[in-house]
N, C-alpha and C positions, 0 to 999 in steps of 0.2 A: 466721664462716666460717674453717676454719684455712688459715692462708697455708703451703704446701707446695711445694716447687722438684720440677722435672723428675725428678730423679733418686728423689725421694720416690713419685711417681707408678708412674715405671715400675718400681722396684721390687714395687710394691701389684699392676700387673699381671702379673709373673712368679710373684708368688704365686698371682694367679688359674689363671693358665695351667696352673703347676702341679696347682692341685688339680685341675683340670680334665683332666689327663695321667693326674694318679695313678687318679683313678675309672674304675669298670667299666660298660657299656653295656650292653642288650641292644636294637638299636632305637634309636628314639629315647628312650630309657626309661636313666637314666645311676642308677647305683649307686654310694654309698661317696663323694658331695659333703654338706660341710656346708654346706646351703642359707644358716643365716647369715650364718659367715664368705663365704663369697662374694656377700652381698649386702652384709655390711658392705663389704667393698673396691669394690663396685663404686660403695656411696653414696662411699666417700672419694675416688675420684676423681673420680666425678661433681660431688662438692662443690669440688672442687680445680680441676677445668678450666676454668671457666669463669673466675676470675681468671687464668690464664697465660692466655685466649683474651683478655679485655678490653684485658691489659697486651700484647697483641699488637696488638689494634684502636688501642690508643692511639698506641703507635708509628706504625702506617701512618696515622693520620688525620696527627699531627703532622708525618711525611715528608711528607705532601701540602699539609700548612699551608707546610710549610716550602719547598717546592719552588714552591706557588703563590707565596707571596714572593719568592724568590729570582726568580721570572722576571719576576716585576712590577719588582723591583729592575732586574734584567738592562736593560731595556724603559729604566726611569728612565736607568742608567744611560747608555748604545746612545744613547739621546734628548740627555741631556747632552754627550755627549761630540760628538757629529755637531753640537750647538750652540756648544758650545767650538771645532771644529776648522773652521766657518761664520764664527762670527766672530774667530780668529784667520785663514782665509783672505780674510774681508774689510779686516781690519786691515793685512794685508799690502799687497792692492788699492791700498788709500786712499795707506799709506806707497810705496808703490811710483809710483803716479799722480800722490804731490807732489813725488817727484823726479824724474820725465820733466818735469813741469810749471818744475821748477826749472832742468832741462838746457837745457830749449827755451830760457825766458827767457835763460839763461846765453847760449846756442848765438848766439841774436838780438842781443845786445850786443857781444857778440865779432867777429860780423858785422859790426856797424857801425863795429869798428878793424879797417881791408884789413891792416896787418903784424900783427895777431895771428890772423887768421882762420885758420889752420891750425892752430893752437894750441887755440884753440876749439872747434873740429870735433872734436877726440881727445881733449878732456875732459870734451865732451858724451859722445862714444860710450863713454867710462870709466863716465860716470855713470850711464847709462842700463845697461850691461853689471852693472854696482854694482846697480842695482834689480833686474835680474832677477835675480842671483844669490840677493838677502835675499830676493825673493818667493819661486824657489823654496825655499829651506832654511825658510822661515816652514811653505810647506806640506807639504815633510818632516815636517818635527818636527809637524804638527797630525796626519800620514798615524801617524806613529808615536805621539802620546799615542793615537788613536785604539786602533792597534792593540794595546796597552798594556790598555787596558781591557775590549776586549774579551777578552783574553787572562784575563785577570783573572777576568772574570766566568766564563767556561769552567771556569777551575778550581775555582770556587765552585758551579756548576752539579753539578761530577762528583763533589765531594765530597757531593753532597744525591741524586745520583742512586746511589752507592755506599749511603748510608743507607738508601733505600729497597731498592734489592737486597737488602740486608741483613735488614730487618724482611720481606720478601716470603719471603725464605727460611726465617726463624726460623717466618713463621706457615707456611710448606710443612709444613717439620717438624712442626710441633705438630700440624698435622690429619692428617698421615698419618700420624701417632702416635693419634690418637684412631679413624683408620678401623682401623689394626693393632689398636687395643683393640675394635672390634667385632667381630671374626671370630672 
């Protein structure tokens, strides 16, 4: 089969068109066509379309390969990261849970000296303020790796969703290039 680019093709059809311009009719009865030059061009492109048509199916099947990946990824990824940002919110939990646990103890010994009990009471409530702060900012930072990824993957999505527009478009073009060559 000979391998011919677009430009080769529609050339081949302007010369059909042509001769088909320049001939005289009467009827459906057309005078002054060489029946083989215009069957030869019509075998060359017919020879020819059907490679630019496959290297166009190929495109779109691999955008679809590639987009079904990408969302499978997406998915992996989405998965991972809500698991990351679970057990960094748990990690926080725990850290946070063993210094309440340690304030209390602290708070109850303090207790039992009456001239430091004031003292005590406002290094618990430090410590305990101290845990929530790290608890929250633990789940900041997990809200934002989160959102980090997901960002991510967005942009990896629209870059696979541009591909595909792209190969949609190019095979547009080629078949209403081949419906303009039927007419």
């Amino acid at each position: 089969m000979i391998n011919t680019d677009v430009l080769t093709i529609r050339r081949w059809l302007r010369q059909l068109d042509d001769l088909l311009e320049k001939s005289r009719s009467f009827g459906p009865i057309v005078f002054g066509l060489n029946k083989s030059e215009c069957l030869n061009l019509v075998q060359q492109i017919l020879a020819n379309l059907p490679s630019d048509l496959d290297k166009a199916e190929r495109v779109l099947r691999e955008s679809e390969r590639l987009v079904g990946g990408a969302q499978m990824e997406a998915r992996m990824t989405l998965e991972q990261a809500q698991q990351e940002a679970q057990r960094i919110l748990d990690q926080a939990r725990r850290e946070a849970e063993a210094i309440l646990e340690r304030a209390r103890a602290e708070q109850e010994r303090m207790l039992a000296q009456t001239e430091v009990y004031q003292l005590a009471e406002a290094q618990a409530r430090e410590i305990v303020e101290v845990a929530r702060k790290k608890a929250q900012q633990i789940e900041r930072g997990a809200d934002e790796y989160a959102y980090e990824i997901l960002t991510q993957l967005e942009g990896t999505l629209a870059k696979f969703m541009s591909t595909i527009q792209n190969g949609k478009v190019y095979l547009e073009d080629h078949l209403n290039q081949r419906v303009g060559a039927r007419r």
